[in-house]
Structures are given as C-alpha cells and as structure tokens.
LUMKOL-387010 format. One record per residue (C-alpha): x, y, z; residue in three letters. Coordinates in pm, whole numbers, plus 50000, padded with zeros to 5 digits. Each point is the difference from the previous one (the first is absolute). Last residue first. Layout:
<sites>
XYZALA
...
</sites>
This chain:
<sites>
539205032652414UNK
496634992250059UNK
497915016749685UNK
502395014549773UNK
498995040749959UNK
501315017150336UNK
503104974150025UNK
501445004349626UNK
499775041950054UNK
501884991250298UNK
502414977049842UNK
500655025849676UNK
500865028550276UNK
502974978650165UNK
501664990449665UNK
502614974050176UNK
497824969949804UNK
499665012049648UNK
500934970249845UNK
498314972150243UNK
497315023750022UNK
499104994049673UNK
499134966050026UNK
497195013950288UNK
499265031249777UNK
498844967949730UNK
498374979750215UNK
497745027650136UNK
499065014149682UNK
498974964449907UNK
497974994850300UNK
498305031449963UNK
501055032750224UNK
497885017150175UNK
498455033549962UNK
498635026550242UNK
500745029549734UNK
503025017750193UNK
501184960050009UNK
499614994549606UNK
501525036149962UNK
503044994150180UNK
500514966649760UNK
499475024549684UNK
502955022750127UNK
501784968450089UNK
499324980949653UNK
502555021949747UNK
502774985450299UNK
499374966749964UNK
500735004249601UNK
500894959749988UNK
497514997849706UNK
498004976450161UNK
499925022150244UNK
498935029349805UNK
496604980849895UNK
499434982450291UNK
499695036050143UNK
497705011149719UNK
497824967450077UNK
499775008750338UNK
498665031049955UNK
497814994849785UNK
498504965750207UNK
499725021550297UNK
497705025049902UNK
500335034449712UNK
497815024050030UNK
497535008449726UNK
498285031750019UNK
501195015649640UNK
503655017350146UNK
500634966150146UNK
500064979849713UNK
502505028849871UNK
502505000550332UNK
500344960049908UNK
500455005049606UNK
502515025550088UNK
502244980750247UNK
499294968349740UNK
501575029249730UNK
502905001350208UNK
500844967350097UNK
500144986649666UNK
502674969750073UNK
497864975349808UNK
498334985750348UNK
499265039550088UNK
498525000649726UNK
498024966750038UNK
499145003750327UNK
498205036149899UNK
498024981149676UNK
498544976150284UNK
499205021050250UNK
498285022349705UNK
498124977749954UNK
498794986350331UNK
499055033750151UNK
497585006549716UNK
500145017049709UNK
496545019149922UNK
497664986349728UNK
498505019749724UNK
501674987449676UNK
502455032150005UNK
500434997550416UNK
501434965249895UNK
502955017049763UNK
502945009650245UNK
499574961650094UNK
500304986249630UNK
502975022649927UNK
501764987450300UNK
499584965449915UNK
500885008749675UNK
503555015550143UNK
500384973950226UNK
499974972749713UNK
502334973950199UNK
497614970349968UNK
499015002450377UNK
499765037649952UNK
497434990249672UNK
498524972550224UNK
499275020250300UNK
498045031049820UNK
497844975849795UNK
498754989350308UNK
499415031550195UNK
497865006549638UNK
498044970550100UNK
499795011850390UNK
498775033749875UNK
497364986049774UNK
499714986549656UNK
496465004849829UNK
498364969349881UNK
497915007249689UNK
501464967349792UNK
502695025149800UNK
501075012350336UNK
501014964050081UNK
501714994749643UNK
501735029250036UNK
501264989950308UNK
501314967649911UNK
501835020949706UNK
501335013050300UNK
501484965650155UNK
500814988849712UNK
502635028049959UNK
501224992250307UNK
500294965750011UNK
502604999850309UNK
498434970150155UNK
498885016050325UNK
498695025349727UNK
497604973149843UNK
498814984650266UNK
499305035650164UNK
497765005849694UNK
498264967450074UNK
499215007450338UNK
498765034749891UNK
497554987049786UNK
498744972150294UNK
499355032550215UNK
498425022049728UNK
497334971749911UNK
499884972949804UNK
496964984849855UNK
499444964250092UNK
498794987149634UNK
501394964550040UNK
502915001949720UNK
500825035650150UNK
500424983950320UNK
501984968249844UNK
502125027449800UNK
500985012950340UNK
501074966650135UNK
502594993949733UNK
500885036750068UNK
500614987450377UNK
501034968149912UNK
502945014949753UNK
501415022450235UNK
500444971450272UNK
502425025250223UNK
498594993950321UNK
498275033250015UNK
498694999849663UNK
497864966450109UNK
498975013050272UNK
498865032849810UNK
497844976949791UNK
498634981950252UNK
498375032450169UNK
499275016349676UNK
497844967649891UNK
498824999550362UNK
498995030949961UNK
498685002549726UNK
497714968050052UNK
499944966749978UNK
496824981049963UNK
499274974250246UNK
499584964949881UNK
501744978850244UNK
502604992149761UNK
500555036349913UNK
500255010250357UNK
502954967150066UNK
502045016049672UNK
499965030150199UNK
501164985250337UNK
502484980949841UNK
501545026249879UNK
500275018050316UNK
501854967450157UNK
502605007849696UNK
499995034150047UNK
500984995050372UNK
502285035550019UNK
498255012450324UNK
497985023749813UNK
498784976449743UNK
498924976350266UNK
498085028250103UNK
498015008949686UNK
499554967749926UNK
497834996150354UNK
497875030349979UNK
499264994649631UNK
499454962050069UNK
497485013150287UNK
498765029149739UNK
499084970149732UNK
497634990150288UNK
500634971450225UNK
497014980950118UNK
498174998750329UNK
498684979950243UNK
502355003150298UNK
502064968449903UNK
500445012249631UNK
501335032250140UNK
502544984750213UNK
502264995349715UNK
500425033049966UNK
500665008850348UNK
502464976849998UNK
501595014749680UNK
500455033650191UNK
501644988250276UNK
502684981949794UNK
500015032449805UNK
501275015650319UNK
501595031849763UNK
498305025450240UNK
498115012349654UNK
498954967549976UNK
498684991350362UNK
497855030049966UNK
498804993949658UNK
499204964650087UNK
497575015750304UNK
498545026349737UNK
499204971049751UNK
498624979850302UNK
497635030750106UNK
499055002049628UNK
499004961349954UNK
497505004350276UNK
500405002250388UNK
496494989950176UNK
498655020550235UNK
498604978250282UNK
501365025250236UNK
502334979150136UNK
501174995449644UNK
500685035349974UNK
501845004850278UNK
502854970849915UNK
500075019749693UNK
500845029150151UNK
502564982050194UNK
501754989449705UNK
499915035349908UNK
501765011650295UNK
502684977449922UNK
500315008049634UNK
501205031950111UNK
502155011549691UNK
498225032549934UNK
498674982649693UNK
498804975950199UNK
498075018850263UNK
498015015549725UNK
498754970249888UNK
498804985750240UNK
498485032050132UNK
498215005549602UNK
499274961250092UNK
498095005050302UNK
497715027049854UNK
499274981649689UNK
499724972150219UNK
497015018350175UNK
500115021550319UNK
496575001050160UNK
498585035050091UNK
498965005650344UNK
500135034350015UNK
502734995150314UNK
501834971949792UNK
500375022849673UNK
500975026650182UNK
502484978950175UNK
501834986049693UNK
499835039549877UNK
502075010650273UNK
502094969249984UNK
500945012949609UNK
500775036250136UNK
502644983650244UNK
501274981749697UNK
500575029149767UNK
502644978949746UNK
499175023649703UNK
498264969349812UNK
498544988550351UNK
497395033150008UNK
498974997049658UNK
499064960350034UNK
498215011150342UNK
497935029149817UNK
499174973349719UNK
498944976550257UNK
498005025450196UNK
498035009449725UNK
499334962649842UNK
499134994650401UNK
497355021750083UNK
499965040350026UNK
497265013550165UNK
497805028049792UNK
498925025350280UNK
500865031549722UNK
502515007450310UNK
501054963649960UNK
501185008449637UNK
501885025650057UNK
502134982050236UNK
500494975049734UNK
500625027549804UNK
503005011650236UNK
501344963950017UNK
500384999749640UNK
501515034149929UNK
502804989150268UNK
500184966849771UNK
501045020649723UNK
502354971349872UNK
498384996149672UNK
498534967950086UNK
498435013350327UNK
498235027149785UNK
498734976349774UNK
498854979150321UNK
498815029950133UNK
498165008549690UNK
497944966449932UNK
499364994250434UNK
498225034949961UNK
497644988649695UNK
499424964050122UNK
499415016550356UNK
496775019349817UNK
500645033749784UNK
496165025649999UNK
498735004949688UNK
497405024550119UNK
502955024449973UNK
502635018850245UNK
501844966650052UNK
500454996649617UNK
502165028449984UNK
501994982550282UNK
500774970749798UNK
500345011949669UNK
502995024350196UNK
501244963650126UNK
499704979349708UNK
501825030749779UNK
502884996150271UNK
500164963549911UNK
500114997649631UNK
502204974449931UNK
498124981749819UNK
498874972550309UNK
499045031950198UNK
497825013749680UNK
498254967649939UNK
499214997750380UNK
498605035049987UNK
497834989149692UNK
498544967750080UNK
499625010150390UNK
497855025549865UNK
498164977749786UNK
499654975550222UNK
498505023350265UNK
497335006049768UNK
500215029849740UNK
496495007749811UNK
499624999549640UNK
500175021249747UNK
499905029950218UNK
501675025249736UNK
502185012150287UNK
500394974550149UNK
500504971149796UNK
501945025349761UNK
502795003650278UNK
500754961850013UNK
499784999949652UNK
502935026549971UNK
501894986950324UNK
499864960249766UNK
501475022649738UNK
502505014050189UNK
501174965750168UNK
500044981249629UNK
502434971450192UNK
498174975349838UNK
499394982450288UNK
498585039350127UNK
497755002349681UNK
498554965750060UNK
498745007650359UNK
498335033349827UNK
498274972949765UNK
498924978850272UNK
498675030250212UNK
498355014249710UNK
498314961649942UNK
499634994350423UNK
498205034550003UNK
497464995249725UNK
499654997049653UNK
497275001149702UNK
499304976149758UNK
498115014749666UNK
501734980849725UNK
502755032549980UNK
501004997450347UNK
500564959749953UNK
502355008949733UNK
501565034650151UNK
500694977750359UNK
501604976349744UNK
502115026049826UNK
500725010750382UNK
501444968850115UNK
502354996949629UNK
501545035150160UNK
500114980150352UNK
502174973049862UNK
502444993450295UNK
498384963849919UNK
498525003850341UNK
498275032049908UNK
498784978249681UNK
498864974350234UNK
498335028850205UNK
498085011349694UNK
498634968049950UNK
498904995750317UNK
498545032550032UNK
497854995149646UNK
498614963350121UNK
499045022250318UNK
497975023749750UNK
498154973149861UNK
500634970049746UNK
497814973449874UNK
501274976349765UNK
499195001549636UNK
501784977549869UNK
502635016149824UNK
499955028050338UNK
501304973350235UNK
502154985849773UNK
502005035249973UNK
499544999550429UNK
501824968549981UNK
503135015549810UNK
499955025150268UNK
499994974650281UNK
502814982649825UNK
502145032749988UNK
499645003650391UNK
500774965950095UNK
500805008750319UNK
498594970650134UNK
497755023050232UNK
499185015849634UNK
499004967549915UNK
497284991150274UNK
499125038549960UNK
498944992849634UNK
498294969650108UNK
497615023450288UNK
499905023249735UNK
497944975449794UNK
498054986050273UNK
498795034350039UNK
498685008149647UNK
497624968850083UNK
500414964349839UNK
499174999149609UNK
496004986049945UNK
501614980049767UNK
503584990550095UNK
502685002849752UNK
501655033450186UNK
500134982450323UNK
501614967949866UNK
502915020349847UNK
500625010950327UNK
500034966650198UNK
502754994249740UNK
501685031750080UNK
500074993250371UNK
501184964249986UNK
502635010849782UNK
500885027450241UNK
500334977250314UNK
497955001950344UNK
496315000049899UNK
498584979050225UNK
497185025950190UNK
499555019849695UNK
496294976449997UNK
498145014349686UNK
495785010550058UNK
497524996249704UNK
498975025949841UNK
495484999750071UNK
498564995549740UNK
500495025649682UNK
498785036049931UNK
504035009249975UNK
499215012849612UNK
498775036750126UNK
503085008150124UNK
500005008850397UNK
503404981550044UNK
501625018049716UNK
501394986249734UNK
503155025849815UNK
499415011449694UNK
502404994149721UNK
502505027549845UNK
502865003050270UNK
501004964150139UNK
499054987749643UNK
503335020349885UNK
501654976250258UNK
499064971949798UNK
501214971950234UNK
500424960949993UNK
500224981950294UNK
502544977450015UNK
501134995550268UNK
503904989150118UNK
501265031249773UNK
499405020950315UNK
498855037749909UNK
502265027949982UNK
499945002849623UNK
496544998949964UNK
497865012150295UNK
502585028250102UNK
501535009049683UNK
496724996249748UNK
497905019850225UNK
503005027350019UNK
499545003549614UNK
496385000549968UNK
500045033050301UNK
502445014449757UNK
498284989449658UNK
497155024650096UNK
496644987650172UNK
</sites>
C-alpha cells in the first residue's frame, strides 16, 4: 500500500480520534497484517457465547463491553461485533468506532464484509470518503468482496463530500462494468445526492434515463427531484413530474406532496395549495406534522398567524401532535409581527405541552427581541441557552452580535465575537458582514478592509451585500470617489452591482451637490438591467432637499410618480417643510400631492 493510503489512515483514525480513549493505533498495521476471517481455521472453538446490546446506552459502557469481547475465548460471533460498532456509530462516535475496529484486528476479531460497510460509512460520515476507499482497497486486497449497500455507501460519501462528478463516475461504472447491482437505495442515493448538490436538472434527465431501464425510479426517487425542483423554485416542473409519475402508475404519498405543498406556499399559490390538501384527502393520504408545520409555517411568514393558530387547533383534533418545530414557526410568527409578548407565551408553553426548547426557540426568540430594540431581554435569552446546556450556534452568535451593534455596545459585540471564536463556532458570511458593518458604522475604514483581507484570507468570499457594505461606509465617511471606484470595479471580481449600491453612491452625490454625475450613475444602472425602486429615488430627492435645491428634485419627483413611486416618510417631511417656502409655486404642490401619500 503506498505512503498515500498510510497517510490518510493516520489522519482519520489518529488525529481525528477522541483523546478520551486510549486505544493505541499503528495505522501502518492497518495495511500489512491480515485481517481474521470468520471461516479461519483457528475459530474451531465451543460454541461463542452470546453479548446482551440491550443496555448499552453510553460510550464508556460500550467500549468497555468492547474490550471484553475481544478478551473472550471462544470470541463472540463477527456479528456481535458490528452490532457494537453500530451501537457507536448511532452515538456518532464515528472516530471511536474506527479506533475499535484497530482493536478489533490486534486481537484477532472477526470481521466480514458488513464490518467493511460500516467502516466505510464512518469515514463517509467523517466527510472522509478518500480514507473510505483506502479501507474498501484494504479489505479488497485480504480477499473481501462488496456489495450494493458498500458502493452505495461509498457513492453516499462522495455526495457529503460534495465529489458530485466522481460519485456520477462510479455511479456510471456500476453499470456499465456491472459490479454490482443498483437497488432502489442506490438510486435514491445518487439522485438525492445530486438534488441536495445542487444538481437538480442532472436528477431529472438521470431520472428519466433511468425510466427506460430495468432500474426502474420508486416514489423515493420522484419525491427526491420534485422536492429539488420545488427548492429551486421550478415548482411548475414539479407538478408536471408528478403528473409523470402517475402515468408510470407510481402514486405519490405524503414526503411528495409535502415538498410540492412547501413549493407551492413559497410563491404564495394558495388556491394550488387547497388543491393538493384535497388530493391528499380524496387518495386518502394522512397529513403528517411535517405537513402541518410547512402550513404553519408558511402562514407566518405571510403574517397570518391567525390561520396558523387554527392549524394547530386542526392538528390536535387529529391526534397529531405539534412538535418543537410547529412552536418555533408559531414564535416566528408572533416575532416578525413584533408581539414578542405573544411570542414568549408560546415559549413558555412548551414545557407544559411536553417539550423542550431547542437552541432554535432561543434563536427564534433573541432574534426578535433584537428587532424590537430589547437587547438586554435578548441577552438574557442567550446567557439562559448556555445555562441550560444548549450549544449556540452561528446564528445565534450572528444574531446577538448584530443586536449588540445595533444598540451601539461596539465592544460586546466584538467581545462576543472572540467568545465564538474562543468556542470553535465557525463564522459564516452573515456574522462577517455584521462585523464589517460594525466597523464602517464606526467610521474605521481602513479596518474595515484590512477586515476583508483577513476574511478572504480564511476562504470566505465577499458577496454583493458585503461589497454594498463597504460602498456605504466610504460615502458615509465622505470618500465618494473610492466608493465610486469600488462600485465601477465589482463586475472585475465577478459580481454585478446591485440596486442597493448604487442607491447608495447616487444619494450621496446628489447629497455632495453632484447632481450630474448621480443623473449619470442612475441612466448607467439602468443601461445594464437594473432599474432603479423607491428607496433610489427617494434617497436622491432627500439628497437635493437637504440641500435646499427643491427645484434639482422636481424633474426626479415627476419621475417617482411616472414610475408608480411613493414617497418615504422622510421625503415626505422634508417637501412638507418645504412647502412652507415654496408655497405660491402652483406646479411644485401638485407634483407634492401625486407622490406624498394623503395630502
């Protein structure tokens, strides 16, 4: 076996592995010792006696049983030895279970081709398929051979690892070198794999390729691509193979439906939603509290908490019980109507209806206390999740953090950045852009890019809304020409200006008395597909008015109402003062009375 194979042995059973046991490992052993088989000539013992699983509930009651097992003479059966390596990998104690298998093959444990697909699968699970095929190579190599669930394991591992073409590749070799035959699993395996990649369109063509083959896709197979399909807002597509799939007289159930539903209420088609309600009823096909709380859900967000109260009120009378999600969604709903008084009694309701708060209930919860200004009640919140001994995660880091920012306690929020850090919750683009905005609300400038440096320098790539940041705080900080620069030079780091930016660059011009070149800038955005809304021209108004150049605003006024725009509060306030001025110029007050709401 070369030094590679050696090398990744070393990384996933070594390095990865808990420092709680230990079990010493050779991982060169791993590659130049035989392997016992469970026909070897040695095993001519009594009877091996039988091990009760039936207690094992902890992992150092699990590896002490083990190292029992092994010490026993006649040793227990190869399959009471993958039955305790599946007790630990349903810990998830994937590294332990490979350090076990190491001990396994010291003492001369038994070991068959399932002992191979379980270690291979931890490895999967360790997003360490490469180290899952060096073992498929060992046990190859000692004479085991493998079957479906191993190619499907290792295909499975591929997609985690986000390998997609080389998963296609193997998926492709199966067949046409017949290595092994494709179950339903398997095909489910790898369409799923490609959905959950990003890969829906390539699901669907694998899809109907495989229609015209003795490999024939099940509902699991149909249900994977719609819902990929649904997720990518082609929920047309979606209905159409569910069609498609009837013809082939292969009924949808309820994962299909529900992922058809969930599609359906993202774009708000509720008469489309009702159809499928009654499908379901007419095949007689039970709705499940998945299915209820995609509704519940869904309802909030679009603000009617009302009709999801009386969702729930339907889903206990069917003897469906609401879980911790359906509350989450509920406390959303009341949240993002700003009844956090609401909210919290659903909250502490949960306790009452059997059920604990998750670290998403606190998430829900901070998150709209934040919102509402109540950083102190937020903070409360998250030092209350720590005491209860959930795990905080990104977002509720990014969540407090950005509270915190909001209410001017700077020094918190970093404070409670380095905490994060401290507690190895990686950071993602959201919490990262937080921070920069810190930074520029602040006028630190020059921190703020060596900030970015130091995010691109991690692997995290800025986005539009990052650079949209960057943007505001150099105009904020008087720097219109680099804020300028910086927009005319997005397309060069392949991302396209968006409305917001150059909104904000445009108010600023015109805020600086550069009417001209916002004129320009505005006629430019729209020259590359990207019309200017409300919020531009409002701010270009506020702009000249706050320069007293009223009469710079009317031609930009007309073309707010021409363009079906109102305007803001602000804009409103300030033609109102103005009025006061310029009260005897007729055609100002009717421009004034077609874009200020109720005057």
């Amino acid at each position: 076996m070369s030094g590679f194979g050696i090398t990744l042995i070393r990384r996933a059973i070594a390095a990865k592995s808990s420092h709680h046991y230990a079990i010493s490992v050779d991982p060169f052993s791993l590659f130049c010792s035989n392997f016992h088989s469970v026909g070897h000539k040695d095993r001519s013992f009594s009877p091996e006696p039988r091990i009760d699983l039936s207690r094992i509930n902890e992992l150092d009651d699990t590896v002490f049983l083990f190292r029992k097992m092994v010490r026993l003479r006649p040793q227990p059966y190869v399959t009471e030895f993958n039955k305790l390596l599946q007790v630990v990998v349903k810990m998830k104690q994937y590294c332990v279970a490979l350090k076990l298998f190491d001990e396994m093959r010291q003492w001369a444990a038994p070991v068959n081709e399932y002992t191979m697909t379980i270690l291979i699968n931890c490895c999967c699970l360790l997003k360490r398929v490469d180290v899952g095929f060096a073992v498929f190579g060992i046990f190859f190599k000692q004479g085991y051979n493998a079957n479906v669930v191993t190619f499907t394991t290792l295909l499975k591992g591929l997609f985690l690892d986000g390998k997609v073409a080389e998963a296609e590749k193997l998926f492709k070799q199966l067949l046409s070198l017949r290595l092994c035959e494709p179950n339903d699993f398997t095909i489910v395996t790898v369409i799923n794999g490609l959905c959950k990649n990003g890969h829906v369109l390539a699901a669907h063509d694998l899809l109907l390729l495989l229609e015209n083959t003795i490999y024939k896709p099940n509902v699991m197979a149909y249900s994977a691509v719609i819902d990929g399909l649904c997720k990518v807002g082609m929920v047309d597509n979606a209905l159409e193979l569910k069609s498609r799939m009837i013809d082939k007289g292969i009924s949808p159930d309820v994962v299909t439906y529900s992922s058809m539903i969930q599609g359906l209420c993202d774009f708000g088609r509720w008469k489309e939603v009702k159809h499928l309600l009654d499908e379901m009823v007419n095949h007689k096909i039970c709705l499940t509290v998945v299915t209820f709380n995609i509704l519940v859900d869904s309802f909030c967000k679009e603000g009617n908490v009302k009709e999801a109260e009386d969702v729930l009120e339907i889903m206990k009378q069917q003897n469906i019980s609401p879980n911790i999600v359906t509350y989450n969604a509920l406390m959303d709903g009341y949240c993002l109507q700003g009844k956090m008084d609401k909210a919290k009694q659903v909250f502490d309701s949960l306790t009452g209806n059997g059920l604990k708060p998750c670290i998403m209930s606190y998430g829900t919860l901070i998150n709209g206390y934040c919102k509402k200004g109540k950083v102190d009640e937020a903070w409360r919140l998250f030092l209350e999740a720590s005491s209860k001994g959930l795990e905080h995660t990104t977002v509720t880091y990014s969540t407090m953090i950005h509270g915190l920012f909001s209410e001017g306690r700077i020094g918190d929020g970093w404070n409670l950045f380095k905490d994060m850090e401290a507690r190895h919750v990686r950071p993602d683009l959201r919490t990262y852009n937080i921070l920069l905005e810190g930074l520029c609300k602040t006028r630190q400038i020059s921190e703020a890019f060596s900030f970015l440096k130091m995010m691109e320098d991690k692997g995290v790539s800025p986005n539009i809304v990052t650079y949209g940041i960057l943007i505001s705080g150099l105009c904020k900080d008087g720097k219109l020409e680099d804020a300028n620069k910086l927009l005319n030079e997005l397309p060069l780091k392949g991302l396209q200006p968006n409305c917001q930016a150059y909104t904000i660059v445009i108010g600023s011009l015109c805020e600086e008395g550069f009417v001209d070149e916002a004129k320009d800038l505005l006629v430019k955005m729209e020259r590359i597909g990207c019309a200017p809304n409300s919020v531009t021209y409002n701010n270009i108004i506020q702009g000249l008015l706050k320069r007293k150049e009223v009469y710079k605003a009317m031609p930009f006024l007309e073309e707010m109402y021409k363009r079906g725009f109102s305007a803001d509060t602000a804009t409103s306030s300030m033609l109102i003062n103005h009025l006061q001025v310029y009260n005897k110029d007729v055609v100002l007050l009717e421009i004034i009375k077609k874009v200020v709401p109720k005057i």
